[in-house]
PyMOL Python script that loads the backbone (N, CA, C, O; Angstrom):
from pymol import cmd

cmd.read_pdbstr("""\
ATOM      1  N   UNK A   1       0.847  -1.205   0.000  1.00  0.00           N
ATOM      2  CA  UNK A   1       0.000   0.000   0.000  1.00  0.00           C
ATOM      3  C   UNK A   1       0.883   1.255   0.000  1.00  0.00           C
ATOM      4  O   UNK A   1       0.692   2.086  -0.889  1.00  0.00           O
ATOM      5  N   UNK A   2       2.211   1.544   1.290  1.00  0.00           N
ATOM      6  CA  UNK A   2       2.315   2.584   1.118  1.00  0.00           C
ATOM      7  C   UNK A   2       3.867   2.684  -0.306  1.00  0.00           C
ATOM      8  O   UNK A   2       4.344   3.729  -0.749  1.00  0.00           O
ATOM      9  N   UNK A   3       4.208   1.519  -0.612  1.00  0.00           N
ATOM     10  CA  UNK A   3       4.857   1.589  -2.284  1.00  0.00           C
ATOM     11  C   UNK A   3       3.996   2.184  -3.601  1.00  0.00           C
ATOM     12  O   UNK A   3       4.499   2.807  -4.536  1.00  0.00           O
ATOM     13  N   UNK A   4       2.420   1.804  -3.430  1.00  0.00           N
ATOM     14  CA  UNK A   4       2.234   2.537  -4.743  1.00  0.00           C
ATOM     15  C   UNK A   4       1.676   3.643  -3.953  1.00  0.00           C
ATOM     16  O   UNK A   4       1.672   4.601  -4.726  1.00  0.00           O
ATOM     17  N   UNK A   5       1.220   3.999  -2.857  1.00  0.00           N
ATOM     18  CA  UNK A   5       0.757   5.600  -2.302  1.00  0.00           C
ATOM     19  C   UNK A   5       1.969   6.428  -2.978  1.00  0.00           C
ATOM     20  O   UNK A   5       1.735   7.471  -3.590  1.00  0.00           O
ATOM     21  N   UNK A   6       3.406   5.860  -2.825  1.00  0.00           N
ATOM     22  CA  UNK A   6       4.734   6.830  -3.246  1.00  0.00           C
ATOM     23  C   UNK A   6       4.662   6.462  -4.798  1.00  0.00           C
ATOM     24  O   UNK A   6       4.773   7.466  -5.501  1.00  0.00           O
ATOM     25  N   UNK A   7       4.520   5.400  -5.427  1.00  0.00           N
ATOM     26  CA  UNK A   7       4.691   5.760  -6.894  1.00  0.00           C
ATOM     27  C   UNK A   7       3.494   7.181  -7.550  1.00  0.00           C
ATOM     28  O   UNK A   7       3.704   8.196  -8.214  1.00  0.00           O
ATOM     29  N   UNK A   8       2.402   6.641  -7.016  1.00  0.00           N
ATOM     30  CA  UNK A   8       1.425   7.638  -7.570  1.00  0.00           C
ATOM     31  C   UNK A   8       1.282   9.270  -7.204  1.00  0.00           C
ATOM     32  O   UNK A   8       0.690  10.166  -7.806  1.00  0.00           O
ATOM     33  N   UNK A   9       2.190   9.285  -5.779  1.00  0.00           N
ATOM     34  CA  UNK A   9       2.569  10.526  -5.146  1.00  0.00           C
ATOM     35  C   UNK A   9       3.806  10.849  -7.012  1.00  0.00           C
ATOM     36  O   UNK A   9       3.611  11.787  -7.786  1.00  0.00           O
ATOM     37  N   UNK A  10       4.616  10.049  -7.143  1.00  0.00           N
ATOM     38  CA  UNK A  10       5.545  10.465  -7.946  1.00  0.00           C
ATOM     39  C   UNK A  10       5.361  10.675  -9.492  1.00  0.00           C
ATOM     40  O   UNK A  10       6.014  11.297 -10.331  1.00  0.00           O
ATOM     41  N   UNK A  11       4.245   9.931  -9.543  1.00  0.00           N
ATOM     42  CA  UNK A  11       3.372  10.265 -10.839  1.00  0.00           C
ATOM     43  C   UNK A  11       2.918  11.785 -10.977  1.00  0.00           C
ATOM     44  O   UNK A  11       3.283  12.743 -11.658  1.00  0.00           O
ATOM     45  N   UNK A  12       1.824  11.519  -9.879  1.00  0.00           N
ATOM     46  CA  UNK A  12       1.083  12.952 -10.212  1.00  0.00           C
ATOM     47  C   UNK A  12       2.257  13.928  -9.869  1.00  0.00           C
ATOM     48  O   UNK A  12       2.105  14.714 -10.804  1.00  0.00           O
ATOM     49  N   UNK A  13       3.243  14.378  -9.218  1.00  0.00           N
ATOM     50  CA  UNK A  13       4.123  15.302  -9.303  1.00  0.00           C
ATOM     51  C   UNK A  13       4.867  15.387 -10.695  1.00  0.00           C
ATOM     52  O   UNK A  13       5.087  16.485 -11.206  1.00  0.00           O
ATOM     53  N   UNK A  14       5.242  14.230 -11.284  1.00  0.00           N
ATOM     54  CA  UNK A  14       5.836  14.230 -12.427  1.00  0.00           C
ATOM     55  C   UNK A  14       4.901  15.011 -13.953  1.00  0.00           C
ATOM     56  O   UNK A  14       5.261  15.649 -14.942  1.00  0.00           O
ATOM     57  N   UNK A  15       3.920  14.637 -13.553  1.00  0.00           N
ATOM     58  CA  UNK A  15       2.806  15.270 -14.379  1.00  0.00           C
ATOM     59  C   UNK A  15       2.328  16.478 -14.162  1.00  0.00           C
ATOM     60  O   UNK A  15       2.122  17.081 -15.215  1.00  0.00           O
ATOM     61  N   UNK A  16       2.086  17.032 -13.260  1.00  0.00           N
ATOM     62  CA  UNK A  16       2.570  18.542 -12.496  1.00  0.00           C
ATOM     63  C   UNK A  16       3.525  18.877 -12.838  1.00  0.00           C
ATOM     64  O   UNK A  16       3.218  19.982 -13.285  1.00  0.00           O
ATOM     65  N   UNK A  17       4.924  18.737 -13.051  1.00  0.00           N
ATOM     66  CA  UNK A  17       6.166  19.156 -13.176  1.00  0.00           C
ATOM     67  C   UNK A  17       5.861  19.800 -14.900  1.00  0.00           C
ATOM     68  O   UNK A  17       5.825  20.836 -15.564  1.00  0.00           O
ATOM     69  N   UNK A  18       5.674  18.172 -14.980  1.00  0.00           N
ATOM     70  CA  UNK A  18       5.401  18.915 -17.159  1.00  0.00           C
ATOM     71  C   UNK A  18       4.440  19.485 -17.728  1.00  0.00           C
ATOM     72  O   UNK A  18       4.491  19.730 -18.933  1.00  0.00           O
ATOM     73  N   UNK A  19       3.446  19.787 -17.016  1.00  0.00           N
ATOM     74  CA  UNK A  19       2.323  20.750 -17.352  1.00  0.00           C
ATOM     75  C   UNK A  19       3.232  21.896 -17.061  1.00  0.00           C
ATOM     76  O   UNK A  19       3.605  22.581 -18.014  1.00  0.00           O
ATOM     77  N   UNK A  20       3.602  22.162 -15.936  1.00  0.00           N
ATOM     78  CA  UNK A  20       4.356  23.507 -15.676  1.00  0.00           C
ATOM     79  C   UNK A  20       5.222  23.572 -16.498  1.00  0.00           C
ATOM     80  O   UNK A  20       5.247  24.738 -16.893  1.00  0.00           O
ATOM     81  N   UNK A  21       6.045  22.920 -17.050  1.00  0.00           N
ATOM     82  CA  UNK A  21       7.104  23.122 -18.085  1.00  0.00           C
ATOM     83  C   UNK A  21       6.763  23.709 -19.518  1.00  0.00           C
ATOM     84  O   UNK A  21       7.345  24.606 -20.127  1.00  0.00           O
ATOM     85  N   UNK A  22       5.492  22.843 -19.943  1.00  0.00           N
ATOM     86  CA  UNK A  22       4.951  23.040 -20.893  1.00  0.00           C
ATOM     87  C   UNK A  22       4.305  24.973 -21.242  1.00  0.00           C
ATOM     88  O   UNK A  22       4.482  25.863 -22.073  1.00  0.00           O
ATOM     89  N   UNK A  23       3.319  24.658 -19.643  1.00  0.00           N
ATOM     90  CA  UNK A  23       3.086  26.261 -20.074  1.00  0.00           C
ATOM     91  C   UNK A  23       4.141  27.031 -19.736  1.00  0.00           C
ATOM     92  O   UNK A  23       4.142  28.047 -20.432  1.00  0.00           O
ATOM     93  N   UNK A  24       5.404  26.980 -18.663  1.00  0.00           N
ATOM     94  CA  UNK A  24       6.274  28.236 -19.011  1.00  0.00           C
ATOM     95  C   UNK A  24       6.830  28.256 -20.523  1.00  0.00           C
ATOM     96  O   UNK A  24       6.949  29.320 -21.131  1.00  0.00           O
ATOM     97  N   UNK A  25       7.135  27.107 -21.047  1.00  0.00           N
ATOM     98  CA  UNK A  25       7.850  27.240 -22.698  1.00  0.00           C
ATOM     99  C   UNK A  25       6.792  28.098 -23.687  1.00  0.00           C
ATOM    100  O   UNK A  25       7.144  28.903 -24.550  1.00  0.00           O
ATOM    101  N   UNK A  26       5.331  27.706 -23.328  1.00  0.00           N
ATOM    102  CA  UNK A  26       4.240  28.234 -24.594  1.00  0.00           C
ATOM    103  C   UNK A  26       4.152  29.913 -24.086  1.00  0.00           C
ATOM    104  O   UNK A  26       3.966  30.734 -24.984  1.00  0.00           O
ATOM    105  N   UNK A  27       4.272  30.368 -22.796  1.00  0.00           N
ATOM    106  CA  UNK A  27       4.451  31.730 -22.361  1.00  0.00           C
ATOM    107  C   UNK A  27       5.843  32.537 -22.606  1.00  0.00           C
ATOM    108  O   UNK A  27       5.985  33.755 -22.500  1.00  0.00           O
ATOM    109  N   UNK A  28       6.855  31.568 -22.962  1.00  0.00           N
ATOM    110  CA  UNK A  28       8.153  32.033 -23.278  1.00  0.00           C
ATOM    111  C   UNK A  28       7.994  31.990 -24.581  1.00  0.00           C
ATOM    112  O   UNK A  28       8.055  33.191 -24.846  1.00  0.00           O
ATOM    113  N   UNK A  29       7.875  31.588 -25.322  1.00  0.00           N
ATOM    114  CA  UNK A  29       7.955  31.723 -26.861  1.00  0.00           C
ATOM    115  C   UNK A  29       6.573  32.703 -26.959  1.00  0.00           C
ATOM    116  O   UNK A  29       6.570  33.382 -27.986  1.00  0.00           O
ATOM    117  N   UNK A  30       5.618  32.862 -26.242  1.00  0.00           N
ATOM    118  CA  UNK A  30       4.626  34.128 -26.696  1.00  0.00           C
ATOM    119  C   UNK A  30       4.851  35.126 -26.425  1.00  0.00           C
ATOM    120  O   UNK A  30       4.162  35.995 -26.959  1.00  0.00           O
ATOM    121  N   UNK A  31       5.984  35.570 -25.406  1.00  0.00           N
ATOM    122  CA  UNK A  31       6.378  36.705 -24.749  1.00  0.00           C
ATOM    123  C   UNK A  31       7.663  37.215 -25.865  1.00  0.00           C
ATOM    124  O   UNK A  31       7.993  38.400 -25.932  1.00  0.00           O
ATOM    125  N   UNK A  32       8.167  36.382 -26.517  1.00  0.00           N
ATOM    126  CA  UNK A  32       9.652  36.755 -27.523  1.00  0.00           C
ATOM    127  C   UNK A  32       8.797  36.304 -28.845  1.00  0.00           C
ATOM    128  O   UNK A  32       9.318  36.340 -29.960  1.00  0.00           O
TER     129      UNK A  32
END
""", "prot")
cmd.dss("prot")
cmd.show_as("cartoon", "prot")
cmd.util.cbc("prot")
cmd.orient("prot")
């Protein structure tokens, strides 16, 4: 139980991480 509580903790952060990545790059290339 608490092995996949930490994989899925590391999922959804990982997927959080690249949404954020994604929109700072699409706000950086709209800003230049």
């Amino acid at each position: 139980m608490l092995e996949l509580s930490w994989h899925m903790i590391i999922i959804l952060s990982g997927m959080v991480v690249l949404m954020f990545a994604v929109c700072v790059e699409h706000q950086s290339v709209r800003s230049f």
